[in-house]
N, C-alpha and C positions, 0 to 999 in steps of 0.2 A: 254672452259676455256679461258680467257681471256687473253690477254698479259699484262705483267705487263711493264711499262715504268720506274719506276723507282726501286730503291732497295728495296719498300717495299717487294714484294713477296720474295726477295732472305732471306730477315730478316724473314719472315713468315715462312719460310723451314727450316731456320737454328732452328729458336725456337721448333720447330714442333719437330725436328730429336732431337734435347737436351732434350724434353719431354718424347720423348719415349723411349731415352736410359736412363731418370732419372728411368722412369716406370719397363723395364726390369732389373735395378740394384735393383729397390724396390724391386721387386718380388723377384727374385733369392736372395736376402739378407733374406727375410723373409721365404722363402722355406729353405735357410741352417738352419736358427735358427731354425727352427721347428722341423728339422729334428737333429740336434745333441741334441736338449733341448728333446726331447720324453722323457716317463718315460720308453718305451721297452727299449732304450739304455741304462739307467743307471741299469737299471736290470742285463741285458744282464753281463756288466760288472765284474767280479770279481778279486781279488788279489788272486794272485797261488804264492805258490814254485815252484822252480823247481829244477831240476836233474843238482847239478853245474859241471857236467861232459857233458850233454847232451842236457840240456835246457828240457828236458819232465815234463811237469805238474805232480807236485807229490800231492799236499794238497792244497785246498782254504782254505782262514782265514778265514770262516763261522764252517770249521770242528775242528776249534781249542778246545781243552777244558783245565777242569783243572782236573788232573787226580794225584793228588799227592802222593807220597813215601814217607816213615818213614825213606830209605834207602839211602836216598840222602845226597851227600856230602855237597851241598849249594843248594838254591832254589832262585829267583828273578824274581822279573816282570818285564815286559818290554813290549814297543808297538812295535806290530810286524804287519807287513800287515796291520798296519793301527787299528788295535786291541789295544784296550789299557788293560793292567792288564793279558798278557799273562804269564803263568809259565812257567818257562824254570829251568830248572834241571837239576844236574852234579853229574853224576855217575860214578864209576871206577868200571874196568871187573875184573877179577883174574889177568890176563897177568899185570894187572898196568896202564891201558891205559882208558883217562878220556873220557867221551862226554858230551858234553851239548847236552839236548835233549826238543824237545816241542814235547808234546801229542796230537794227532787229532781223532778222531770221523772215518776219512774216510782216504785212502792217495792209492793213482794209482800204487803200488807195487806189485815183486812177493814174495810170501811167500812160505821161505823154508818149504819142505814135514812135515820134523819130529818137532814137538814141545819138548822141553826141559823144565825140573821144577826146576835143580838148578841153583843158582848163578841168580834167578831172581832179578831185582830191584823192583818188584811189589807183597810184599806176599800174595799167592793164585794164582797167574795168572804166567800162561808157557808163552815161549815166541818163537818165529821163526824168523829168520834173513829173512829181508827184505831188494830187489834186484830192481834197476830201471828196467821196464820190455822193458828197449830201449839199453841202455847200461850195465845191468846187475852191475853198483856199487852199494856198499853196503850203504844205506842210512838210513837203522833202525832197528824196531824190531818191531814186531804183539805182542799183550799181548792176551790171553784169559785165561778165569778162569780155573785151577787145572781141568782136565777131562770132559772138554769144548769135546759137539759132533762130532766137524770136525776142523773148524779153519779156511780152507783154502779161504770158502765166508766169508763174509761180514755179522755179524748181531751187534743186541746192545751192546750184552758183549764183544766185539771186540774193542781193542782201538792200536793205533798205538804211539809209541815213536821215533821220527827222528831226527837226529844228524843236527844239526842246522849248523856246518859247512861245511854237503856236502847237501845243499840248499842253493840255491840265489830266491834274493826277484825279479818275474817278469819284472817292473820296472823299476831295477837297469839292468838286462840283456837286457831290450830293449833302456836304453841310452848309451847303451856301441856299440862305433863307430869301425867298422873294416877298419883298413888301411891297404894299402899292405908295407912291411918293403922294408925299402932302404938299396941298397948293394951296395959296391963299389963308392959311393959317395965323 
């Protein structure tokens, strides 16, 4: 290699080393976009409830339906999880005590033993209290139809009713910042 006598070669290296650091930021720029743009990620992704006692994933808004009552005090749409035209429903028990409820397809619950036929909100279908199976709050109700086989799995005539105000929307619990409280200040 030859010795360079004036500042050309030092201007040659400086170019050189700015090339290759433009070339590794192209890269890595274009590996990140590829990689958050994938369609497995947006897959991947879904909107949950959760247990607002416990944060456990109870319902995706793919499991939402419309599952409507004759028996309902008021009924109203609304977009939930991104859902647009979800039912949401308010009911009141004997005791006098109202809930708003949305209906799902699916929901990560324990379902009490005994099913029960009166004072349902759904006529034809029994109903079993439904329990986060993390922290064991009470979050809703299992429906199946009047002398349904079992109850306890999961099949089509199986629908769930959940109290909308002991769920939080995923989203909302993951911008929710923890601080530690000041004392004595």
């Amino acid at each position: 290699m030859a010795a360079c006598t004036s500042g050309v070669c030092v201007e040659v290296l400086r170019l050189t080393t700015a090339v290759v650091s433009c070339g590794f930021l192209l890269i890595v720029t274009l590996q990140v976009v590829q990689i958050s743009g994938s369609d497995s990620d947006s897959d991947e992704w879904e909107a949950f409830f959760l247990c607002r006692q416990c944060g456990h994933e109870v319902a995706k808004a793919t499991d939402f339906i419309r599952q409507t009552s004759t028996l309902s005090l008021h009924q109203r749409n609304d977009t939930i999880l991104g859902v647009d035209n979800v039912l949401l429903q308010r009911f009141k028990n004997p005791q006098g005590r109202e809930f708003e409820l949305i209906t799902t397809r699916h929901a990560d619950v324990n379902k009490a033993e005994q099913a029960f036929t009166e004072h349902s909100w759904f006529p034809a279908y029994s109903w079993r209290i439904a329990t986060c199976p993390h922290c064991k709050a009470h979050l809703g109700w299992s429906f199946e139809p009047q002398g349904h086989k079992d109850g306890i799995e999961d099949d089509e005539e199986i629908f769930y009713g959940l109290i909308l105000a002991h769920l939080i929307h995923q989203e909302y619990a993951d911008s929710l910042l923890m601080m530690p409280k000041m004392y004595g200040r």
